[in-house]
N, C-alpha and C positions, 0 to 999 in steps of 0.2 A: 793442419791435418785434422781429420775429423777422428772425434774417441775411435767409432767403427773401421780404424785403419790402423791404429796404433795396435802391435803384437803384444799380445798376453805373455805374460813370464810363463816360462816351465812348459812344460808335456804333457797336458791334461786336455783332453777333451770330452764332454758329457758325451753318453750315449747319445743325448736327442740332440747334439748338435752336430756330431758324426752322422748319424741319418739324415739331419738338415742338409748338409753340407753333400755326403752323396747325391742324396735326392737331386740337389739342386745341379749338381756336376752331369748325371747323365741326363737331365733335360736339356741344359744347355752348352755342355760341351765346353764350357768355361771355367779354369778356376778361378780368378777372379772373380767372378759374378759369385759361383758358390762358397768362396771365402768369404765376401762381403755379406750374404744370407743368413750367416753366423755370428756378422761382427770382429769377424778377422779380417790380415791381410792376405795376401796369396803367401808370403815370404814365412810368416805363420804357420801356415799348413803344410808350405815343404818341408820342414824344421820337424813340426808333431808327424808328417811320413817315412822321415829319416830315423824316427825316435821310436815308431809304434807299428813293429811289425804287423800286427792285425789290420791296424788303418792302413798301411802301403798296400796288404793285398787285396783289400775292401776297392781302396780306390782304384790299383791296376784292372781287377775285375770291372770294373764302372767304365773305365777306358777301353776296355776290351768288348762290354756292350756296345756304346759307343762307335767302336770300330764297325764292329758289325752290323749296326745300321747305316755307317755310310757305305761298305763293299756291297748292303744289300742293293744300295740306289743306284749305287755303278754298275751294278748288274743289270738291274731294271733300265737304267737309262740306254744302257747298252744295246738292251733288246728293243729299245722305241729308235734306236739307231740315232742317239746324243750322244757326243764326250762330253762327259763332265769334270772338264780338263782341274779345274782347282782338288775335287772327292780324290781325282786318281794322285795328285800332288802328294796330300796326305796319304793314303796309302801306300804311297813308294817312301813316306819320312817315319810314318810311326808302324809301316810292316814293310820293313827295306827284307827281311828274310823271304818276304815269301814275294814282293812287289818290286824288288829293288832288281838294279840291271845286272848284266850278264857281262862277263867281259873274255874273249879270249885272249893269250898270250902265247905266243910261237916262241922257240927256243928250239933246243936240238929236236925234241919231239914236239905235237901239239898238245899244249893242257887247256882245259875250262877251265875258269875260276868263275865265284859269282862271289862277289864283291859285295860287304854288307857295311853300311855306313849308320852310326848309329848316334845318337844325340852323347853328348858328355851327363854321365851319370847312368843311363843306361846300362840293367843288365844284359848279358849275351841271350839270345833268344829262344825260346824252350822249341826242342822240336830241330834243331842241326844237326844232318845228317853224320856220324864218324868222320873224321878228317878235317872238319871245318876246322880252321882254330882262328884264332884272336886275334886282330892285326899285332899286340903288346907280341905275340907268340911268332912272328913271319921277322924274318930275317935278310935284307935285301945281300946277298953274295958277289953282288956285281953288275955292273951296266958294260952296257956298249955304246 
């Protein structure tokens, strides 16, 4: 294994390699690639986002650029009348609130639910309407 992969002890990272490290994240949409521009691993920089609130919402911010340039190309592609079946992929995995599917369920009366499936570790997603809750929160009563 090369030194540039071996993880640093502790929770420190300089200013200039935190803006390394972004920079490099919303060019290329990769954390490996922007861990490695540092000299870390990717397993590194999860560890210093779990440890440094400033850097997690540094970096969510980055992902959320990110985002939004590919919902703008879906947009655009939309309108030259392409799917661009992989963009919409990612959008229904890292914006399942706003992209993800629909689902109804019959019972005595009819309810909507919309169903939000979200990676392990993920927080719940800013912006759900009252009533949503948790799957951790839903209580199955009974099947038939």
């Amino acid at each position: 294994m090369s030194k540039a992969l071996i993880p640093r002890q502790g929770t420190a990272i300089t200013g200039q390699e935190r803006e390394k490290f972004l920079d490099t994240l919303r060019k290329t949409f990769n954390v490996s690639r922007a861990a490695a521009a540092i000299g870390r691993n990717r397993t590194s920089l999860y560890k210093l986002r779990e440890a440094i609130p400033e850097f997690d919402a540094a970096w969510a911010e980055v992902v959320e650029e990110c985002l939004d340039d590919v919902e703008q190309i879906v947009y655009e592609r939309a309108l030259e009348g392409k799917q661009p079946v992989n963009n919409i992929f990612l959008l229904r995995h890292r914006r399942a609130h706003i992209y993800g599917e629909k689902v109804t369920v019959q019972q005595k009366r009819k309810v909507e639910l919309e169903l939000v499936f979200l990676p392990p570790g993920d927080s719940r997603p800013k912006g759900l309407p009252d009533g949503v809750v948790d799957a951790e929160e839903v209580v199955v009563l009974g099947r038939e």
